[in-house]
C-alpha positions in Angstrom: 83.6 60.6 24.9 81.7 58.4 27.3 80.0 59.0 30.6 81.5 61.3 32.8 80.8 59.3 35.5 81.6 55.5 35.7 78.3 54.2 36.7 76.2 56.8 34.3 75.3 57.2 30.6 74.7 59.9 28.3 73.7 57.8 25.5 73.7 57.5 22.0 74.4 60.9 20.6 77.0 61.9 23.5 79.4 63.0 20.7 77.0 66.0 20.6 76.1 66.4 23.6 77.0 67.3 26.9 79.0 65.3 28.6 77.4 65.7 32.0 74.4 63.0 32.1 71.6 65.6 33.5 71.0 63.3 36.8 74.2 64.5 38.0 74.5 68.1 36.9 71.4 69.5 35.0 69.0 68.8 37.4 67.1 71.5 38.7 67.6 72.0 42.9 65.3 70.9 45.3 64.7 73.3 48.1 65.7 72.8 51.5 62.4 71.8 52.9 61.4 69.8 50.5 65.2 67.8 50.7 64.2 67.6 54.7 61.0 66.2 53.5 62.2 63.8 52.0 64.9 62.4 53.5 64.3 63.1 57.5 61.7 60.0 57.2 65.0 57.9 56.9 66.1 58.6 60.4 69.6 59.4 59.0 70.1 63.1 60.8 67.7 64.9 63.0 64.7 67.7 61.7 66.8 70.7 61.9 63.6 72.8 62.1 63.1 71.3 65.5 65.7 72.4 67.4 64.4 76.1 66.6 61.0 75.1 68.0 58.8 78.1 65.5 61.8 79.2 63.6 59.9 80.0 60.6 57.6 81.8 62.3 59.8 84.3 63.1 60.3 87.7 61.5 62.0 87.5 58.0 64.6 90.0 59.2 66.3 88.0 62.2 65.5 84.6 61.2 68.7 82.9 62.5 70.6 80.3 60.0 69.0 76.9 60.7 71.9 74.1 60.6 71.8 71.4 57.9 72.8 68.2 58.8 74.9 66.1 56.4 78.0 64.1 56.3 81.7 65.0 55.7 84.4 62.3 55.4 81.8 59.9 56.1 81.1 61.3 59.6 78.1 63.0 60.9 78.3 67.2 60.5 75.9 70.1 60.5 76.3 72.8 57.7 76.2 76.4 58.0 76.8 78.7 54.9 77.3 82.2 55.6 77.6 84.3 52.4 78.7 87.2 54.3 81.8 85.8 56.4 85.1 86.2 54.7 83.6 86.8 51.7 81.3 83.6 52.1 82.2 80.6 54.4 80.7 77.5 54.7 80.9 76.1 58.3 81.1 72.6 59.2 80.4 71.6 63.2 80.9 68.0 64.8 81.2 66.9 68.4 84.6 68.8 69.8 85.2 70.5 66.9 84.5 73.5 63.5 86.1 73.9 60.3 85.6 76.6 57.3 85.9 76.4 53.6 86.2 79.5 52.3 84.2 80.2 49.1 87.6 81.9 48.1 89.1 78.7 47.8 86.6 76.2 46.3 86.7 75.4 42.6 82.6 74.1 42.7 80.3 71.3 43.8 79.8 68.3 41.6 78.0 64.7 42.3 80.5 62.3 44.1 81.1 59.8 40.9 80.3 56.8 43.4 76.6 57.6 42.8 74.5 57.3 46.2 73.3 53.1 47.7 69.1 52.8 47.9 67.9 54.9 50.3 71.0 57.6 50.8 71.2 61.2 50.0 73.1 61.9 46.9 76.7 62.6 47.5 79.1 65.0 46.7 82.2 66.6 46.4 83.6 69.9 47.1 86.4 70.3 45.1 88.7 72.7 46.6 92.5 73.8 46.6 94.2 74.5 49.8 97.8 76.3 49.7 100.2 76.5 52.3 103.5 78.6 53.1 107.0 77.0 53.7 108.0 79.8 55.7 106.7 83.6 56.5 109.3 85.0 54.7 109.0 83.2 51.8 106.5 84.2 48.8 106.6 81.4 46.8 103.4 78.8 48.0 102.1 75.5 47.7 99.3 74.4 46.5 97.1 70.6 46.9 93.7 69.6 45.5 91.6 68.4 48.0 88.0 67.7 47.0 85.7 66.7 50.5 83.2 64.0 49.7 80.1 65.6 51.6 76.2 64.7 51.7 73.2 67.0 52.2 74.6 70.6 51.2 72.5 73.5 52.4 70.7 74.6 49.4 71.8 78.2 49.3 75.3 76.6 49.2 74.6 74.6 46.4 73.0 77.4 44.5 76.1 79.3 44.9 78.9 76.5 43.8 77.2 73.7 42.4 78.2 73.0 38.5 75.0 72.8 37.4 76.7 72.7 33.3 79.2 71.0 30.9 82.0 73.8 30.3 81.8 72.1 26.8 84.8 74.8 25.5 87.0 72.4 27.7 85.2 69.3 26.0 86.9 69.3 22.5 87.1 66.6 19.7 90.6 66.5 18.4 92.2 67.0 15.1 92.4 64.3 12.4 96.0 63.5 12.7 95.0 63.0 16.8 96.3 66.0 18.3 94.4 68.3 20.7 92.8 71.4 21.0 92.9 72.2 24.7 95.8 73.2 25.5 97.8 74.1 28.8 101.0 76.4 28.7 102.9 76.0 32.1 104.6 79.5 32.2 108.2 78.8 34.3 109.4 82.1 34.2 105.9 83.9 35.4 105.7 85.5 39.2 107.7 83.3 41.7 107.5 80.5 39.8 104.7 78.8 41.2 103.0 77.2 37.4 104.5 73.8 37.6 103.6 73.1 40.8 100.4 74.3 40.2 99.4 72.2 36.9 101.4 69.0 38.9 99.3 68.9 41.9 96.2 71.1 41.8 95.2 71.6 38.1 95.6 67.7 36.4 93.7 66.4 39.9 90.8 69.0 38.7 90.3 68.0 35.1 90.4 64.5 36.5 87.6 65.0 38.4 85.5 66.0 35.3 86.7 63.6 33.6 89.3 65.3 31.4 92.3 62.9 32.1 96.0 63.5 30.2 94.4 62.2 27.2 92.4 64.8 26.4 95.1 68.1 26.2 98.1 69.0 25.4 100.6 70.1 28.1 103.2 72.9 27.0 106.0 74.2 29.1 107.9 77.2 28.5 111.7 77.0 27.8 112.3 81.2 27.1 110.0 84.5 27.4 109.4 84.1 23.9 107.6 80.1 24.1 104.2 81.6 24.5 104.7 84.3 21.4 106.1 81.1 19.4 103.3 78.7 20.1 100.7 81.2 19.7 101.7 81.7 15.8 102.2 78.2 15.1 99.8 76.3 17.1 96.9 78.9 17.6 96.5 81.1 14.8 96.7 78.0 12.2 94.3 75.9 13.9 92.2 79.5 14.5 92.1 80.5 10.9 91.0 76.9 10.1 87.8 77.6 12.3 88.8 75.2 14.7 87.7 75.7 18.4 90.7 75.4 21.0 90.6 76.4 24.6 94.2 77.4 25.8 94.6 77.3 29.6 97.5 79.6 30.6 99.6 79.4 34.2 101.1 82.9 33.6 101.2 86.2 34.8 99.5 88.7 32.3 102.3 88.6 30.3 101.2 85.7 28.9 98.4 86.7 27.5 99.9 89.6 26.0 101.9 87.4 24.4 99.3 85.2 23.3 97.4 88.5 21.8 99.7 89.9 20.1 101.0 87.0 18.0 97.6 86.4 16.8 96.7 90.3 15.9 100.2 91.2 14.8 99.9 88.1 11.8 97.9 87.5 9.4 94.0 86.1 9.7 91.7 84.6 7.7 88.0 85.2 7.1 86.6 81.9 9.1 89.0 83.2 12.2 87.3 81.7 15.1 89.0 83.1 18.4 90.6 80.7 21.1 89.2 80.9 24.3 91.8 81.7 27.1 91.2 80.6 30.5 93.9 82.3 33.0 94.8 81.1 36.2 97.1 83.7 37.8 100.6 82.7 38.4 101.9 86.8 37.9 103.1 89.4 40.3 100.9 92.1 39.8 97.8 89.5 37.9 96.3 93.0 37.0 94.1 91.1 34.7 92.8 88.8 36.9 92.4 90.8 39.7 90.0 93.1 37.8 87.9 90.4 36.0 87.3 88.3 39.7 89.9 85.3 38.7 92.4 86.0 41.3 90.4 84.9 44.2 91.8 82.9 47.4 93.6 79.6 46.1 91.9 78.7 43.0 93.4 81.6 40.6 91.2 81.4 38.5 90.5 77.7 38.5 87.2 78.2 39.4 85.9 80.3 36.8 87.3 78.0 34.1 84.6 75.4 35.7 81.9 77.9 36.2 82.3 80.9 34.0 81.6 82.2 30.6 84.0 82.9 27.6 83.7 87.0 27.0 85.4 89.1 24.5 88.6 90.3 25.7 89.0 94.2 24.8 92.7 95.3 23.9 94.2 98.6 23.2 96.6 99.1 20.6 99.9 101.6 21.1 101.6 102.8 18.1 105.6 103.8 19.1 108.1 106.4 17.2 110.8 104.7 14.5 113.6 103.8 16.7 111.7 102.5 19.6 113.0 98.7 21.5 111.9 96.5 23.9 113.9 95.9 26.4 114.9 92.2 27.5 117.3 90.9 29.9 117.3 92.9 33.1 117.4 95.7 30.2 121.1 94.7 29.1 119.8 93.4 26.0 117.1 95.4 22.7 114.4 93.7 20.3 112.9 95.2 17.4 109.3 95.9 17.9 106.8 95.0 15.4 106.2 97.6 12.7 103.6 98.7 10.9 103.6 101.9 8.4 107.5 102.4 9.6 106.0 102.8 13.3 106.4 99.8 16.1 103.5 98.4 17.2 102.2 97.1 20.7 99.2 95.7 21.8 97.8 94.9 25.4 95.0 94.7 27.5 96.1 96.2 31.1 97.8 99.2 31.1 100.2 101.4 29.0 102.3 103.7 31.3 105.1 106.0 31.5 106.8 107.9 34.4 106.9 106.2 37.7 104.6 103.3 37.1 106.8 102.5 34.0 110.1 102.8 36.0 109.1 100.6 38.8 108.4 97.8 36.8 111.3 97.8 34.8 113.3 98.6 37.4 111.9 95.4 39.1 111.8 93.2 36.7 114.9 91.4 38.3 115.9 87.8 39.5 116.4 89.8 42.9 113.4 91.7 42.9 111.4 89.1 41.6 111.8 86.5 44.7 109.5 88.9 46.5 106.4 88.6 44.7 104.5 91.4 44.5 106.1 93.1 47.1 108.6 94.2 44.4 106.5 96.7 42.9 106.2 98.9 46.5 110.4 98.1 47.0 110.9 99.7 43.7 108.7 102.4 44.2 110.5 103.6 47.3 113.5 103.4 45.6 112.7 106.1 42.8 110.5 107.8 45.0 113.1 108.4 48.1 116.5 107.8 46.4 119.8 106.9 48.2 121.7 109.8 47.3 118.7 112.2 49.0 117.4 113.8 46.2 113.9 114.7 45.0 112.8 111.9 42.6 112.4 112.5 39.1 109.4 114.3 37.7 109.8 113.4 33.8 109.0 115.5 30.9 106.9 115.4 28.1 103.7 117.0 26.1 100.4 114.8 26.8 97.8 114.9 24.6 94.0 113.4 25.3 91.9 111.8 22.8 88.1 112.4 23.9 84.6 112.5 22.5 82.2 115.2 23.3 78.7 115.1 24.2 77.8 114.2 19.9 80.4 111.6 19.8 82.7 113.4 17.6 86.1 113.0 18.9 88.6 116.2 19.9 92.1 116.3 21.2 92.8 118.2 24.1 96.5 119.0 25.4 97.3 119.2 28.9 99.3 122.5 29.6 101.2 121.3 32.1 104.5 119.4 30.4 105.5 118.1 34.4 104.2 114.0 35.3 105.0 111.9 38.1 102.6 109.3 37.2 100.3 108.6 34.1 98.4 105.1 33.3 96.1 104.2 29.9 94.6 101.5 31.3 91.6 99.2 30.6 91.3 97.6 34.0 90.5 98.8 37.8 93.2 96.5 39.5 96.9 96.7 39.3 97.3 94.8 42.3 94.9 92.6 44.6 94.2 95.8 46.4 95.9 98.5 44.5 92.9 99.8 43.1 93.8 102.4 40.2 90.9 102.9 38.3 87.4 102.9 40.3 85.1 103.2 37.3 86.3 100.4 35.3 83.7 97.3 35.5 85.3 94.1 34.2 85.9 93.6 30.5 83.8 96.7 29.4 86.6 98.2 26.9 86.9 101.9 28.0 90.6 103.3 28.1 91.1 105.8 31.6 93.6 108.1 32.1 95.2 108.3 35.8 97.4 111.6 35.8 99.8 113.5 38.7 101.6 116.4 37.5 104.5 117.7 39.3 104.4 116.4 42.6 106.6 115.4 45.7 107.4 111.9 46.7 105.4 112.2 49.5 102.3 113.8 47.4 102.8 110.7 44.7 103.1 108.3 47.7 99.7 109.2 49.8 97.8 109.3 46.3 99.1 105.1 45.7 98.1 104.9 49.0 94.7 106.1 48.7 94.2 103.7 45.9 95.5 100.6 48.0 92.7 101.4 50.3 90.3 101.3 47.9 90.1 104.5 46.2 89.5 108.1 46.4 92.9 109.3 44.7 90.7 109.7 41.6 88.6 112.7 43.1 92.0 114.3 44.9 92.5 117.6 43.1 96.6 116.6 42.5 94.8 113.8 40.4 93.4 114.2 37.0 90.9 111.2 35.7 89.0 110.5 33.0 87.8 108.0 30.1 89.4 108.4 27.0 89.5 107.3 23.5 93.4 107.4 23.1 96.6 109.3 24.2 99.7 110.8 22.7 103.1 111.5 24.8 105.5 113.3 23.3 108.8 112.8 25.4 111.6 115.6 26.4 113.8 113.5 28.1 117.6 113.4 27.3 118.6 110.2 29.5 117.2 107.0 28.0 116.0 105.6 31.4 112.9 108.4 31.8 111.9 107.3 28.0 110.9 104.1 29.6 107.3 102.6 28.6 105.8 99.9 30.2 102.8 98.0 28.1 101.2 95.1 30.0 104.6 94.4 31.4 106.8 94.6 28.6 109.4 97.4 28.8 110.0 99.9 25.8 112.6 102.0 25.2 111.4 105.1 23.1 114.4 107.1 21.4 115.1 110.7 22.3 112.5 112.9 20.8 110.6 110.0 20.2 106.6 109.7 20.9 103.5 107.3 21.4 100.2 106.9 20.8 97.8 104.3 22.0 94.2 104.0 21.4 91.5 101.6 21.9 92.0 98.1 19.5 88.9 97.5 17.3 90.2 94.0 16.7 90.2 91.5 19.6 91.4 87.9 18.7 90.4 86.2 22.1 87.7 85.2 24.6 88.6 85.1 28.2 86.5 82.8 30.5 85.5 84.8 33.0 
């Protein structure tokens, strides 16, 4: 691949290596004095330091913010960042008027491809997405790329955003017969339906900025809930037992990575595996996943880490279902056969394996009715089971748990909880279920330990103020209705005659276990993916 930008060079042996020329991206920062230095001589913008006549030699502890002036659009700005407003804001002044990009919504900071004229400060561009509501009651949004040519960034601004690195695992050479290994999968059917959109006007604008024009990867829409499942074991797992590197960049939900994972652990691999690289940007309801890892921030969802982060190993669990046990598809009307292994179904995921009233809400809202409201369908389904029309107390399900643990030696002991009552019971491997439902306090991003979230026989209104302590960040998990703890594994052994209590949920998907049935799930020792995070 050539230069990434038109007027630079990488030279030679750019095949190998990165294919950001260092001038524009390696180079280490100046500090902001030392950029004053040596660009105030110009008489392009004014000393900033003057107008705080001794700033620096004020106390360290209320030294005010000194403005850096720059250029935005061509026109004459000062630059303020402030890392603590909103989450970090950078705030851009002129005669008559302010504006403020939120850190929340910027992708990164690269060199402006037109290169700087003698004698001018090196521009750039913020590359940035900016979305936009038709109407308040709609969920559905809109999103545009927008990247602001700017000069003269303040440096604790640049240190924060600036791409200072080739994401070389979107850089890949393609295959003999042409074809190529980064690939984006335009999930249709995930969330409100916001992926096409998306890729169309916001992603393909961002990889052309780096360079990466349509050229360079394969573009994959989805035509039925099973596309991703399909494409994962005919696309992925051939080219990934060949040792080949591919990055797959997924507009989904986290059902599509579920997908994606277990098609690749559920078939067959060979010794040279070498495991895809998943980027996510979070087109879901719930984007448990992203949530908990940092993707899902502001407009970007995700887009941002794909250009700045790290491919990690994505931990999974693995749940293991009685003979007999179905998925259910189609608003439930319709039942699949789950994968088996030793006569028993088999599941894998990396959110959350649930039963009870988690489990029931999102089946019961996985609808073309419910679905229109976003997220929102979660709470509308929750109210529903919890307070139902006919005015009766809502359903406390029955069932033996059982708790896989180790003690203080490691050694691993089962330990059964008396009580055979739930409302509410999660396995899960993440802290978010929601932007700001947070279930799981202890869980730190990607670190592979399965907690239990438990309530035993309580009221609606019990079940409902716990939810709500975790929606405002937490607390539920110290209640003494609440039992939690990390765990190795879990077994539920159900006691429920009708068919709609013997619900499961796993990452989304919805499993019908059969009467007298059981499950187990435990920690996966076999994870198939990186996740750039």
């Amino acid at each position: 691949m050539g230069s990434f930008y038109h007027g630079g060079d990488v030279g030679a042996d750019s095949s190998s290596a990165s294919v950001f020329p260092h001038h524009v991206f390696s180079e280490p920062f100046l500090s902001l004095f030392s950029i004053l230095q040596r660009y105030s001589h110009h008489g392009s913008f004014s000393h900033p330091f003057h107008r705080f006549g001794g700033w620096f030699d004020m106390p360290a502890l209320i030294m005010p913010v000194p403005p850096v002036t720059g250029t935005a659009l061509g026109s004459d700005v000062s630059f303020v960042y402030d890392k603590e407003k909103d989450g970090g804001t950078l705030i851009l002044s002129w005669d008559g008027g302010e504006d403020h990009i939120h850190d929340k919504d910027v992708i990164g900071v690269i060199h402006d491809p037109r290169g700087a004229r003698k004698n001018e400060v090196q521009p750039q561009l913020i590359l940035r997405v900016v979305s936009s509501q038709s109407a308040p009651e709609i969920t559905k949004m809109r999103f545009a790329f927008e990247p602001l040519p700017v000069t003269n960034l303040p440096q604790n601004y640049l240190e924060a955003h600036m791409i200072t690195r080739s994401p070389e695992y979107l850089y890949l050479d393609p295959n003999k017969d042409g074809s190529r290994n980064l690939h984006i999968v335009v999930s249709t059917r995930s969330g409100v339906g916001e992926a096409q959109q998306y890729y169309d006007d916001v992603l393909s604008e961002a990889l052309s900025a780096i360079d990466l024009n349509r050229e360079t990867y394969q573009v994959h829409v989805t035509e039925s809930e099973k596309s991703i499942s399909e494409l994962a074991e005919k696309v992925f797992l051939p080219r990934a037992n060949d040792g080949i590197a591919q990055t797959v960049l997924l507009l989904s939900g986290d059902g599509g990575i579920v997908d994606t994972v277990n098609a690749l652990l559920l078939s067959s691999r060979e010794e040279k595996y070498l495991k895809p690289t998943i980027g996510l940007i979070s087109m879901g309801t719930g984007n448990a996943l992203a949530n908990s890892t940092g993707l899902n921030r502001g407009a970007t969802r995700g887009l941002s880490s794909i250009f700045r982060g790290v491919p990690q190993n994505l931990p999974t669990f693995k749940t293991h279902f009685s003979p007999g046990s179905v998925f259910l598809t189609d608003e439930g009307r319709r039942t699949e056969p789950l994968r088996s292994e030793s006569g028993h179904g088999i599941v894998h995921g990396v959110v959350v394996c649930s039963w009870a009233l988690h489990a029931s809400l999102v089946a019961d809202s996985d609808t073309t009715a419910y679905r229109r409201y976003g997220a929102q369908r979660f709470q509308m389904a929750a109210k529903a089971l919890m307070a139902p029309d006919d005015g009766s107390d809502p359903h406390v399900f029955n069932g033996r748990i059982t708790l896989y643990k180790s003690d203080e030696r490691g050694e691993e002991y089962a330990e059964e909880i008396p009580e055979t009552k739930t409302s509410y019971i999660v396995a899960t491997l993440v802290s978010n279920f929601e932007e700001k439902l947070l279930i799981s306090p202890d869980s730190k991003p990607l670190d592979g330990q399965l907690r239990v979230l438990r309530f035993g026989d309580l009221s609606g209104a019990d079940v409902m103020r716990l939810i709500g302590m975790a929606l405002r960040g937490g607390g539920h998990e110290r209640d003494e209705m609440a039992y939690y703890a990390p765990i190795n594994g879990l077994k539920i052994q159900f006691d429920e005659p009708d068919a709609r209590w013997r619900r499961v949920c796993v990452d989304g998907k919805i499993v019908r276990v059969e009467e007298g049935g059981w499950l187990e799930v435990r920690r996966g020792h076999e994870d198939v993916v990186n996740l750039i995070a």
